[in-house]
N, C-alpha and C positions, 0 to 999 in steps of 0.2 A: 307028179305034176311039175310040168316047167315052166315059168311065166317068165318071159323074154323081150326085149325090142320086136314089136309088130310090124310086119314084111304090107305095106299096103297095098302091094302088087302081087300079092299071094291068093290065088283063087277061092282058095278056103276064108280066107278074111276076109274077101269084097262078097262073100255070099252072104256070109252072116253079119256081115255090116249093112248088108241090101234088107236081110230079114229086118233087120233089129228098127233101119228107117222105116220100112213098110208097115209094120207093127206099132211104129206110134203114129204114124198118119191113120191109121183104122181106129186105133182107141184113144186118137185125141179130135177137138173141133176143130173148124178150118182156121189158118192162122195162129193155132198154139203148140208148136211141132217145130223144136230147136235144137232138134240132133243133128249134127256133122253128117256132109257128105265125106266121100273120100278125099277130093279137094280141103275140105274144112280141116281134115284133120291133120294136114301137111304144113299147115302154119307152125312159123317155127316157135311159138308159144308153149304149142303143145305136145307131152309126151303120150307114145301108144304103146300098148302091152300086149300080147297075145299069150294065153296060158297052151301049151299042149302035153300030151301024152303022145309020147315017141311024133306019129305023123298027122297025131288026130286032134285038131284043133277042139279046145274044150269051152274058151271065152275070150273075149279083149274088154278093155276096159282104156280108158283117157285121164289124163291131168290135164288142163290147161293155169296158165300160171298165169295170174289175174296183176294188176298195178297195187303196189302196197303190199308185197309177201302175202297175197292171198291165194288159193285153188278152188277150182272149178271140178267137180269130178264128169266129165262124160262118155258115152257111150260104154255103157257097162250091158255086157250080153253077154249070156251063158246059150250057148251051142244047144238047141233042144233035147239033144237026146242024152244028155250029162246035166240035163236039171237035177237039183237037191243031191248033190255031189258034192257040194262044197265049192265048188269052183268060183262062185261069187263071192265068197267069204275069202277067199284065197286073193282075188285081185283087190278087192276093197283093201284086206293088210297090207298089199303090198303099195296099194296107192299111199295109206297113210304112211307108211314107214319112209318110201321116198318124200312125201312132203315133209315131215320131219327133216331128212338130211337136208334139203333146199330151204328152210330158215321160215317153209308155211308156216303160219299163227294162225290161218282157218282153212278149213274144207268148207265149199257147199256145192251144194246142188239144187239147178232148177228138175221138178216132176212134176206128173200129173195127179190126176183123184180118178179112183173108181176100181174095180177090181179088180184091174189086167196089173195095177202098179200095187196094187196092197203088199206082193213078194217083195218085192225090193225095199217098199217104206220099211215092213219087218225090219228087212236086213241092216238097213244101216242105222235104224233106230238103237237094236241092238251094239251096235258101234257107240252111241251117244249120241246121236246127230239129233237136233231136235229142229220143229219148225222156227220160222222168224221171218225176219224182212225182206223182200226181194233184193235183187244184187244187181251187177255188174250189167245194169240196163234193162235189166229183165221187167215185165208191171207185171204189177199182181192183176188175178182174173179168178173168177167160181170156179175156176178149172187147175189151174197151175196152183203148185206150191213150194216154198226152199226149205231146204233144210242147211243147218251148220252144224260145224264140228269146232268146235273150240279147242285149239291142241294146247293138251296141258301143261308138255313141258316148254311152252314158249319157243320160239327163235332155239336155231343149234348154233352150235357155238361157232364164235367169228374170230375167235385167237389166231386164226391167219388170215385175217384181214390187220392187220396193225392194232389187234386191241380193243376192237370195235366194241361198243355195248352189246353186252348180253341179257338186258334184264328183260321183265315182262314183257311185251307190250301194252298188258292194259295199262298196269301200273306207270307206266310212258306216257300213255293219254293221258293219264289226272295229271300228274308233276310236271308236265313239260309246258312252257309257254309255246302258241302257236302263232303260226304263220300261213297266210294266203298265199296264192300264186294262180296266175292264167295265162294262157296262150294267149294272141295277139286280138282273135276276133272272140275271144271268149265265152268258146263253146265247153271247153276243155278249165275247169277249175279245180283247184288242189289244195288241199291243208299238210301242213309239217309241221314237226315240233323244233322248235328254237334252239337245236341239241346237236345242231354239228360235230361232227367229229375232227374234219378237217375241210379247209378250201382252198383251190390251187387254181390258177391259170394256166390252161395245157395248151401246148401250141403245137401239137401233133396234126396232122395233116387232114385226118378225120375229122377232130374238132373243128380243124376251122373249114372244111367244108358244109360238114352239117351244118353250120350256122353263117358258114358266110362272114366270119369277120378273123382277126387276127390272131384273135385266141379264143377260147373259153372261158368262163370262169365259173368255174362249179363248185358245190357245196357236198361234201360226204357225208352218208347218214345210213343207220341199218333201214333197211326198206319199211321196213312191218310201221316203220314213224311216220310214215306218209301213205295219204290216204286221198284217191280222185273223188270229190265229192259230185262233180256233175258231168257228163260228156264222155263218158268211159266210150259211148259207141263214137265217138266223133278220133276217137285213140289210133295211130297210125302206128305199128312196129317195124322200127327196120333193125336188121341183126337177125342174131339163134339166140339159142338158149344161154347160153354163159355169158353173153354183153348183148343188150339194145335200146336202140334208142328210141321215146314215145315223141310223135311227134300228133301237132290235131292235124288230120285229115284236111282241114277244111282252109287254114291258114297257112300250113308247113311249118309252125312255131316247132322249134325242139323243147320240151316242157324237159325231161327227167331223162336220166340214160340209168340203164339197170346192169350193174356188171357182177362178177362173182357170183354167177348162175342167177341171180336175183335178187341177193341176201344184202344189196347195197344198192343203194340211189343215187346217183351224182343231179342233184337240182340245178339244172342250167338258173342262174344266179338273175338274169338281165327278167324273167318270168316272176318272180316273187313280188307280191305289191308290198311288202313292209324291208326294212333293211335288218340283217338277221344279227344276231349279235357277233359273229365270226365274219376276220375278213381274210382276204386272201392272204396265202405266207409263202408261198413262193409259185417259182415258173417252173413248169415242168415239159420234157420234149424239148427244150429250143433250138438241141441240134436239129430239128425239120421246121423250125416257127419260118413265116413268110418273109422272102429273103428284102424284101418292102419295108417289113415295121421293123421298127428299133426300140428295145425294151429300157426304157428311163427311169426307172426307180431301182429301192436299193433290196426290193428282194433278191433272198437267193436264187441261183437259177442251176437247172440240173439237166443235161444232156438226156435222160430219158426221167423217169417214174424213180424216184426215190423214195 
């Protein structure tokens, strides 16, 4: 078995992706049915796998990478005719082993109830996943259920991010003092922990377009510390997978940029409603800052990212 980057132009995956949609539209009610079309799944959030033997397509399966070092597992299908093969068991490892190296601190998944899903609950119960509280906008209903995965060894390691904290996350929710933060029309609300790592003013070209002013001034923190408590559907991405920026949908505010595949948060600063204990320490880019402003105090300043 090979489990690979999935082609979603590949004949073989838009069938069994067609099966896999068709299949919860029959054994779920109307309006409870939040599998990915093909479109869905090209967001650049999320990752897609396809398992094969030589030409014979066996399963795919999905990560989607949530606000806050969290995952999303979906579209998990196994090919009919390689049922009880393993091939489910095979992508599930390999979901979690990739959330590991990307700094996840939890899997879940939204499913259903009833018989057609009993196989799957099996499966990833065996994994550890247990039930709990809905997610990332999902409501609970008699029909839907989640499940999480609490990954044990916490956050992978950030020694090539400058140092960054490696320690739990839970242990980070109790000790850390916290902090609010909202978009402008405050659909979009957030918590962080008072635990900066570092914060800079960048005057790089992107920053001050995203935001429209002369620089930025951001706050660095390991992701898994920050947590969207409300508006997750109101949540804009621009970018891939290695840098993006969240912005609300609804106001354009840039709340957070996630860079280092996700394993870091830069808190656009001017969003926070309390003042954080860290202030800024220097300027960064200003070989490209806006040939307009003129930088007046006596931080250092550094031609790119030092």
């Amino acid at each position: 078995m090979r489990i690979s980057a999935g082609d979603l132009r590949d004949p073989q995956v838009q069938r069994l992706l067609l099966l896999h949609l068709n299949g919860m539209r029959q054994n779920s009610p109307e309006g409870s049915v939040y599998a990915l079309d093909l479109a869905g799944l090209e967001q650049p959030e999320i990752s897609f796998w396809a398992a094969w033997d030589e030409g014979d397509l066996l399963g795919i399966a999905a990560l989607k990478v949530l606000p806050g070092a969290e995952g999303e597992i979906k579209s998990m299908r196994t090919s009919p005719e390689h049922l009880r093969k393993g091939v489910a068991r095979a992508l599930l490892k390999h979901i979690i082993e990739v959330a590991k190296e990307q700094g996840i601190w939890r899997l879940s998944l939204e499913t259903g109830s009833g018989a057609s899903f009993e196989p799957a609950l099996a499966l990833y119960r065996s994994f550890g996943f247990s039930n709990g509280a809905p997610f990332g906008g999902y409501r609970a209903s008699d029909f839907n259920q989640f499940l999480h995965l609490d990954m044990s060894d916490g956050p992978t390691s950030l020694d090539q991010n400058k140092g960054l904290s490696t320690e739990s996350p839970h242990s980070a929710q109790i000790v850390d003092d916290r902090l609010t933060g909202r978009c402008l029309c405050g659909a979009v609300r957030y918590e962080v922990a008072d635990a900066f790592e570092y914060s800079l003013n960048c005057h790089c070209s992107d920053c001050r377009r995203a935001t429209g002013a002369a620089f930025k001034s951001l706050a660095g923190i390991a992701s898994y510390k920050l947590r969207v408590r409300s508006g997750e559907e109101s949540i804009f991405r621009y970018g891939d997978k290695a840098a993006q920026d969240l912005h609300c949908r609804n106001c354009g505010s840039l709340i957070y940029s996630l860079v280092h595949d996700g394993r870091i948060a830069h808190v656009a600063m001017g969003t926070l409603d309390q003042a954080p204990s860290i202030r800024p320490s220097k300027h960064i880019f200003v070989a490209s800052k806006a040939p307009w402003h003129e930088i007046t105090d006596d931080l250092p300043q550094f031609d790119e990212f030092d």
